[in-house]
N, C-alpha and C positions, 0 to 999 in steps of 0.2 A: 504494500500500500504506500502510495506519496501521497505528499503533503506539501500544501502553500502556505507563501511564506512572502511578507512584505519586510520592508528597511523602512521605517519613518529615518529622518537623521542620515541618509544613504551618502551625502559627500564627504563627512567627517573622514578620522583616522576609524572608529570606532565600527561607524556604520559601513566604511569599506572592506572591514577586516571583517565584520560577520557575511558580509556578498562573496568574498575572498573561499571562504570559509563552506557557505552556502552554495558557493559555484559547483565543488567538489563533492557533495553530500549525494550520497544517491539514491536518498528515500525525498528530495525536495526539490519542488520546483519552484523559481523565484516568480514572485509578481510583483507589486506595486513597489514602484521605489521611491522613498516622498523626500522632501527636504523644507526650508522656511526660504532663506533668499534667493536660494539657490533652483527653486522652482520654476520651471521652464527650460533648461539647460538640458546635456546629454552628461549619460555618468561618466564618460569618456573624458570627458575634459577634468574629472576632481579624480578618477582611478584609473590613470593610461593602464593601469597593468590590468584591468579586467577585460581583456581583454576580448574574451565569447561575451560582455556587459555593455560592451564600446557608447553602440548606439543608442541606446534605452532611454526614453526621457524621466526626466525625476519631475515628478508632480509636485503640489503643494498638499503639505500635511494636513491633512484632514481628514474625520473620521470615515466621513464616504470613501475617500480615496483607499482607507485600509480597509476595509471590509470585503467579504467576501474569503476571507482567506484563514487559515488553519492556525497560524501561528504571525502575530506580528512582535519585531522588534524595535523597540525602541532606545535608538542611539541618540539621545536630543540632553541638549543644556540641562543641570540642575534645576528643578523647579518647574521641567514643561512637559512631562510625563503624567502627570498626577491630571490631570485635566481631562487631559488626551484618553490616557485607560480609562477613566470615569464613562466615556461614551462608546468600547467597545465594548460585544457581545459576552456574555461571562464565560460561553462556551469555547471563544476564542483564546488561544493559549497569547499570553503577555509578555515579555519577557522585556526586563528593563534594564538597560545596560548604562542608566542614572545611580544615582544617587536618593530619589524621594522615596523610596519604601525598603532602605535596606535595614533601618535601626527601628527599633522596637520600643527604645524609652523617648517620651516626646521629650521630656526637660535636656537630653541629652540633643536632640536635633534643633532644638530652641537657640540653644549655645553656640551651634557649627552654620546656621543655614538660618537665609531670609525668608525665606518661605515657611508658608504654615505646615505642621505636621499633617502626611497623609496617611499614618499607618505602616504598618511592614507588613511585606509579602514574604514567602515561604524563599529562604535565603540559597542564593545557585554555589554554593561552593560545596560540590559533592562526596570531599574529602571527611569533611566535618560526621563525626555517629552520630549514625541516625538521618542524616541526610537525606540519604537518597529516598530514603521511602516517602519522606514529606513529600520531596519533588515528582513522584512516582503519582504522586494526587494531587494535584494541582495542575490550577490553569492561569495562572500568576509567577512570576519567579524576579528576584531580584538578583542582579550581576554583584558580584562581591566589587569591593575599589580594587584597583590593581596593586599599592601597596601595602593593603589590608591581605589578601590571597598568599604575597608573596609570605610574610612576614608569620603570616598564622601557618602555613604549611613550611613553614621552619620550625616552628613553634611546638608544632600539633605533637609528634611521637616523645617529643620533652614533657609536653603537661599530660598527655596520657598514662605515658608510664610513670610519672610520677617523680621525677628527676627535678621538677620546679615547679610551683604554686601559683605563678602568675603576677608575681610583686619583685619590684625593684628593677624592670626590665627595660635594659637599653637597646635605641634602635636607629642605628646610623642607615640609612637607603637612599641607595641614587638612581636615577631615573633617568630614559631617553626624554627628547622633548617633547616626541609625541603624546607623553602621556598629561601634558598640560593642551594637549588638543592645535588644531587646527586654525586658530585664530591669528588672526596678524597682531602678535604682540615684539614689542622692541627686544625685551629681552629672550626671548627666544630666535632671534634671527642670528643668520650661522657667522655673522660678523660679531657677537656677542657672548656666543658659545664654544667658538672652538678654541680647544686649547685652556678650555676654564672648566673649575669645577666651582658651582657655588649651592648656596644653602638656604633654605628657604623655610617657610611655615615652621621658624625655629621658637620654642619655648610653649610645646604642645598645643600651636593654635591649626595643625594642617586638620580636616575635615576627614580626614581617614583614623583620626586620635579615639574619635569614639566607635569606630566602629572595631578595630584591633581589641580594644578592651570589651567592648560585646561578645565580641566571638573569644577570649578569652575566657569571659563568665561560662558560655558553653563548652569548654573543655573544661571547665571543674575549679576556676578561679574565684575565691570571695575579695572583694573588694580590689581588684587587679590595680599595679600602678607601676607607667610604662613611661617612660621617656623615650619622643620622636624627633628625628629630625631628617628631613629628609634633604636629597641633595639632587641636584641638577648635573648632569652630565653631558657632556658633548660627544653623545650620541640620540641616533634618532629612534631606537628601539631599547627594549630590555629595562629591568632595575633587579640590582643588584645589593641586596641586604646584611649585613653584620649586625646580628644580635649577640648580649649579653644575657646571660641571667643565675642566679643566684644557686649554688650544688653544695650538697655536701662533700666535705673533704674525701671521706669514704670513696666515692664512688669515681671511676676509671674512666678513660677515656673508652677502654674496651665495652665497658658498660652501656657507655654512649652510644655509641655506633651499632650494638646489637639490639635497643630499643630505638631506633632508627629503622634497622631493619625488620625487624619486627611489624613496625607499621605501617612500612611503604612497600616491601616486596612484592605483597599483590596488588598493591594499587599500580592501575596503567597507569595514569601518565605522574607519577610521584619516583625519581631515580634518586637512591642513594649510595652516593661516592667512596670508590675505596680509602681507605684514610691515609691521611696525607694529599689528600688531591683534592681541590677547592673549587669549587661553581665558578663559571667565567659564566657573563652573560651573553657572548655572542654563541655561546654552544647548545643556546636552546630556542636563538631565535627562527622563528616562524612554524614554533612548535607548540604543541598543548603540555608541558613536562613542565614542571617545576624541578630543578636538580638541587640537592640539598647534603650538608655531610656537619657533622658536628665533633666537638673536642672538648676539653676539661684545659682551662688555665688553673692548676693546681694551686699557685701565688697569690691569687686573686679569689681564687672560691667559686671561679664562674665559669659556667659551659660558653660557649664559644660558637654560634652555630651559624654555619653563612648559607644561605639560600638564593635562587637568581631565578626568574623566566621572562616569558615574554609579557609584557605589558598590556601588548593590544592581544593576544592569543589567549593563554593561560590567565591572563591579570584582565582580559574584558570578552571578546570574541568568543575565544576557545572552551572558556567557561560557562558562555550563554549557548552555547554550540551543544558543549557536554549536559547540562542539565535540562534543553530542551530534548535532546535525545531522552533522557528518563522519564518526562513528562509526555512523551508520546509513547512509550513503552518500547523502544527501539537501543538497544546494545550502545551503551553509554558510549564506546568510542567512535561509534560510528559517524564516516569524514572527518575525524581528526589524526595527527600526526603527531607523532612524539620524537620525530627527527630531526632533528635542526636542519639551518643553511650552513656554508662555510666558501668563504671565506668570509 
């Protein structure tokens, strides 16, 4: 059986990488491709590389314009989702590749975001127990953020097995530019970036603060407290995470790594690294793989755990990809790739 499948948001980075993504799938056929200014245009001109997409016109977003169809996505600005799914059919599977229905406490979205709180939807990151079955029922699904995804599937086989409780945890993360999106901003142009690393949403005010500590509470943390910073990188894909967090003395590095494996070995697209050999983030781009490996700084008291993927795949796309596969009832990997590019 196939399945239709619309892009509101279709010229972004976002909405290109779910088309990218959707091109390849072979239970889905695309239809409606929409966008806001960019209405009237051919997708050919914002995705040369789609290239079997070239000529397609993108419409303007609107609920008539999505309808009719199995599953829509939504790749659109913070704040302009919430409106939009209000006027689709409930039958219609949702999937939002936003921010307005990822976090569950409203005083925590009050804090982060101008807009009024909409609710949370049943959350796409299928790593998470318990996950998939939620997503299994449902016809709503929320995209994790990308440096939320990366950071928690570092995180995940540490606060599982019980290695760390989810307090005092630092979190240095760099990111390509694409994951500040597609907009003509000064500091993102490559007279600005290259050659530089800089830092940004420093002293816990980035928008991804409360959602890490959400999905913390869900792996078994009471009162979690993380220090974020994230970093700007001059590249155009990937980010690339070094977390700390707090071990007892007792426990090995060997301990480490075999509660890593433990939790990742059957997960598809979760790879963990033999030790001594550390995630690069160009070795997972244009893939659904998070690659991850962790250590014990004995001196210090703290596990050590660096994790990396792709930002627009695994950190947005590859995520709404994989959890619309479980929400159709279709083999979660299915059209996605756990192999990178190289060079």
């Amino acid at each position: 059986m196939s399945y239709t499948a619309a892009v509101a948001g279709c010229t972004g980075y976002a909405g290109g990488e779910v088309l990218r993504l959707l091109a390849g799938h072979p239970e889905i056929e695309i239809g409606a491709l929409t966008a806001g200014s960019n209405a009237g245009t051919l997708l050919g001109q914002h995705h040369p590389n789609l290239v079997p997409l070239y000529d397609r016109p993108v419409l303007e977003t609107t609920p008539e314009n999505l309808a009719g169809h199995d599953v829509v996505f939504l790749a659109l600005p913070h704040g302009a989702s919430t409106e939009l799914a209000k006027q689709l059919p409930d039958d219609v599977l949702v999937v939002d590749c936003g921010a307005d229905h990822r976090l569950t406490d409203e005083a925590r979205w009050q804090r982060f975001y101008p807009s009024p709180y909409a609710g949370a939807w049943p959350y796409g990151l299928a790593e998470l127990p318990g996950q998939r079955e939620l997503l299994a029922n449902t016809k709503r699904i929320a995209v994790p953020g990308c440096f939320v995804a990366t950071v928690i599937l570092g995180l995940l086989p540490a606060m599982t097995h019980g290695l760390t409780d989810g307090h005092d945890i630092t979190i240095a993360a760099a990111s390509g530019t694409s994951g500040a999106g597609k907009a003509l901003t000064p500091r993102l142009l490559g007279s600005e970036t290259q050659g530089s690393v800089s830092a940004y949403g420093v002293g816990g005010i980035h928008r991804h603060t409360p959602e890490i500590l959400q999905n913390l509470e869900v792996l078994g943390a009471t009162d979690p407290t993380i220090s974020f910073t994230p970093l700007l990188a001059p590249m155009s894909r990937g980010i690339l995470a070094v977390i700390t967090a707090p071990v007892d003395t007792s426990v090995s590095a060997e301990q480490i790594t075999a509660a890593y494996h433990d939790a990742y070995d059957a997960e598809p697209f979760a790879q963990v690294l033999p030790a001594g050999v550390w995630p690069a983030s160009q070795n997972v781009l244009g893939s659904n793989s998070v690659c991850v490996n962790a250590t014990v700084d004995p001196d210090a008291g703290r596990m050590v755990i660096v994790s990396t993927l792709d930002n627009l795949v695994k950190g947005t796309a590859g995520s709404a990809v994989q959890a619309m596969n479980l929400a159709l009832g279709l083999d979660e990997t299915t059209g996605l790739t756990t192999i990178g590019v190289a060079p």
